[in-house]
N, C-alpha and C positions, 0 to 999 in steps of 0.2 A: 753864443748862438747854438754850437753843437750840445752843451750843456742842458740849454734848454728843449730840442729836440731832441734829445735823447731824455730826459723827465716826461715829456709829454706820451714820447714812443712808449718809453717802461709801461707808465700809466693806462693807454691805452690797450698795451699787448696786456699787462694784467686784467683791466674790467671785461676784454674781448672770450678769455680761456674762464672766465667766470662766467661770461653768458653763454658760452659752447658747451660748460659742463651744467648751468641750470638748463639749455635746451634739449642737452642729450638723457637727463634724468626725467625729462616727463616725460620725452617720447617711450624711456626703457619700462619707465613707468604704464605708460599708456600698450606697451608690447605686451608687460607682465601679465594684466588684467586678462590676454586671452588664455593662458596655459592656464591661469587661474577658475575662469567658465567652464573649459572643458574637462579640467580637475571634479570641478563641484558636477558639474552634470555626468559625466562618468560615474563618478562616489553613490549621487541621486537613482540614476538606471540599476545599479548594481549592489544598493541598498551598503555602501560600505560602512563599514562599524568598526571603528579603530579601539581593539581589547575593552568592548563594550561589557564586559562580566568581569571588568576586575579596570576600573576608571582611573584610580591613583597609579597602578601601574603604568596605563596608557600613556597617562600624563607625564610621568618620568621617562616613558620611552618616547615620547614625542618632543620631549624636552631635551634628548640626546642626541635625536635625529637633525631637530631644527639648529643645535650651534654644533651637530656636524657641518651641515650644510653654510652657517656660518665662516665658520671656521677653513674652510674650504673656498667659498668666495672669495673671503679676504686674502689666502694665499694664489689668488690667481685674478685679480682684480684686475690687473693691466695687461690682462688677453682675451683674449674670446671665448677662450674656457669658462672663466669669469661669469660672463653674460651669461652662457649656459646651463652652468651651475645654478644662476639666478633664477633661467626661467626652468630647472626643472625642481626648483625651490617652490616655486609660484606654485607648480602644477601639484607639489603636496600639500600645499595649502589650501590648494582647491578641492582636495579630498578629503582634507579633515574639516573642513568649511560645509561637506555634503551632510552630514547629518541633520545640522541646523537648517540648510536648506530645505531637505526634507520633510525634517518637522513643520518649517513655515507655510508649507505647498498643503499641506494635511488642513489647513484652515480654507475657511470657502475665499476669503478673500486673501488668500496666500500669494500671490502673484501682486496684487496690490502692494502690501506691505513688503515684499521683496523691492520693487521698482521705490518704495518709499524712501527706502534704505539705503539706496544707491545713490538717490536724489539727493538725501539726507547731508551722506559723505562727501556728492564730490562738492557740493554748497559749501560744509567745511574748508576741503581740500583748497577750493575757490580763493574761501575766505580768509584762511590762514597765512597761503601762502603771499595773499596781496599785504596784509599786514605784512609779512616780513620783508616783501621788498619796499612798500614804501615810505614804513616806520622808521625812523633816526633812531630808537631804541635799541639799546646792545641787550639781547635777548641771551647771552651766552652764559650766564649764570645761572639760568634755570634748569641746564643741565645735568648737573649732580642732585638738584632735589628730581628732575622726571626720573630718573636713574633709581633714586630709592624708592620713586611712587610705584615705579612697576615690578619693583623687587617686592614690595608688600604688595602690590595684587595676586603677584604668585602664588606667593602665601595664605594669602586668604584664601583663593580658588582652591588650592591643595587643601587646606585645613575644609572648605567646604564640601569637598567629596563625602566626608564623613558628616558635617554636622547638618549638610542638607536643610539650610536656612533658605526660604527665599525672601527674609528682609537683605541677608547679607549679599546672596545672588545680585538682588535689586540696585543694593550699592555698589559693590565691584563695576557692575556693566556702567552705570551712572561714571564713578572714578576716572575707570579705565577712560571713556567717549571724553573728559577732560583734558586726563594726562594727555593721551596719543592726539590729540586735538594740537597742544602744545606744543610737541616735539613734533609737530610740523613745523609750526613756526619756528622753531630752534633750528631746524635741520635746515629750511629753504633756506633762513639767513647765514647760516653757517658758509652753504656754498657762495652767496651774495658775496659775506664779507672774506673769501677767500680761505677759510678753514676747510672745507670740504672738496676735494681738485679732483676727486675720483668718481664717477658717475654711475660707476658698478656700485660702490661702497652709496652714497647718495642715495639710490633709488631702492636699494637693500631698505635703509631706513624708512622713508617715505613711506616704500610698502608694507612694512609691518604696519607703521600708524593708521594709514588707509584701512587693511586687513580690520584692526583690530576694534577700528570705530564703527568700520560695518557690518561687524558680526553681532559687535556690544547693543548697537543700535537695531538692528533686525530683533535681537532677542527680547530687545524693553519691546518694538510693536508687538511684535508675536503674545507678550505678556497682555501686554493694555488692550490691545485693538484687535487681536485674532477672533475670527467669527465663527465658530463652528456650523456644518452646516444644519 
């Protein structure tokens, strides 16, 4: 009998620290999104332009800065430090986010298609993560291919500084709204099936895919449906 209440106990205390860390990732999630607004509309009032006359550079230094900021999460995940680092990760995301914003605001129905985009992702977001709790599907293998998807997005995007394609632009943001679509579902069921126990680390994830489907996503309306006035 103690055999079996202690099976059950195990059981229980593990599904319980699995739903305490998916609860505390949407909330940190749902915290993130405002250092992230005030990021972007900050960036938008003050017209910021991150090494806007020389783009490949910016992009290496923004790609230093963000797996600093990485790198630094991870070494302080299980403090409060942690969180902080995250949200003032958010808040430079929210300023490298304001150009595009700005650009979208520049269309007469600019605000439309902002709110579209929002709509867009957390529909997504919505939708992803229902799949991944309540698919039987072991989604854990598609990890190492999202991994290389976004390693060649890089690539493209750096190689497109220079070659200034917008078929190739067109594809990347298409790709990207895929991959980071999917590495929701990888990431929510990660923490589901007990692979993921850290909520800083967790929502870290999350938020870049969120970030990156509704930047990729703004830029496809901004292209198709922006209305000049």
């Amino acid at each position: 009998m103690s055999n079996l209440q202690q099976t059950f106990g195990s059981t229980y205390d593990t599904t319980a620290v699995r739903h305490r860390v998916l609860r505390n990732t949407y909330w940190l999630l749902a915290l993130s999104m405002i250092p992230t607004v005030l990021g972007a509309w900050i960036g938008v009032q003050f017209k910021f332009a991150f090494f806007a006359g020389s783009p490949f550079m910016g992009m290496i230094i923004f790609l230093a800065i963000a797996f600093g900021f990485f790198y630094a999460i991870e070494k302080t995940k299980n403090s409060g430090l942690g969180v902080a680092l995250l949200l003032g990760f958010t808040f430079f995301m929210g300023l490298m986010l304001s150009r595009l914003i700005g650009h979208i605001l520049g269309f007469a129905n600019g605000t439309s298609l902002i709110m579209t985009a929002f709509g867009g992702t957390a529909a997504i977001l919505a939708t992803m993560a229902s799949v991944a709790t309540v698919s039987k599907r072991d989604f854990s293998g598609l990890g190492k291919w999202l991994f290389m998807g976004v390693l060649v997005i890089i690539v493209a995007a750096l190689a497109n500084i220079w070659l200034q394609l917008p078929a190739l632009q067109l594809t990347i943001s298409v790709v990207a709204i895929g991959i980071f679509s999917a590495f929701i579902l990888y990431d929510v069921q990660r923490i589901i099936n007990g692979g993921e126990t850290n909520y800083v680390t967790a929502t870290l994830g999350i938020y870049l895919s969120v970030y990156n489907i509704f930047s990729n996503l703004l830029a496809l309306l901004g292209i198709f449906g922006g209305e000049r006035d």
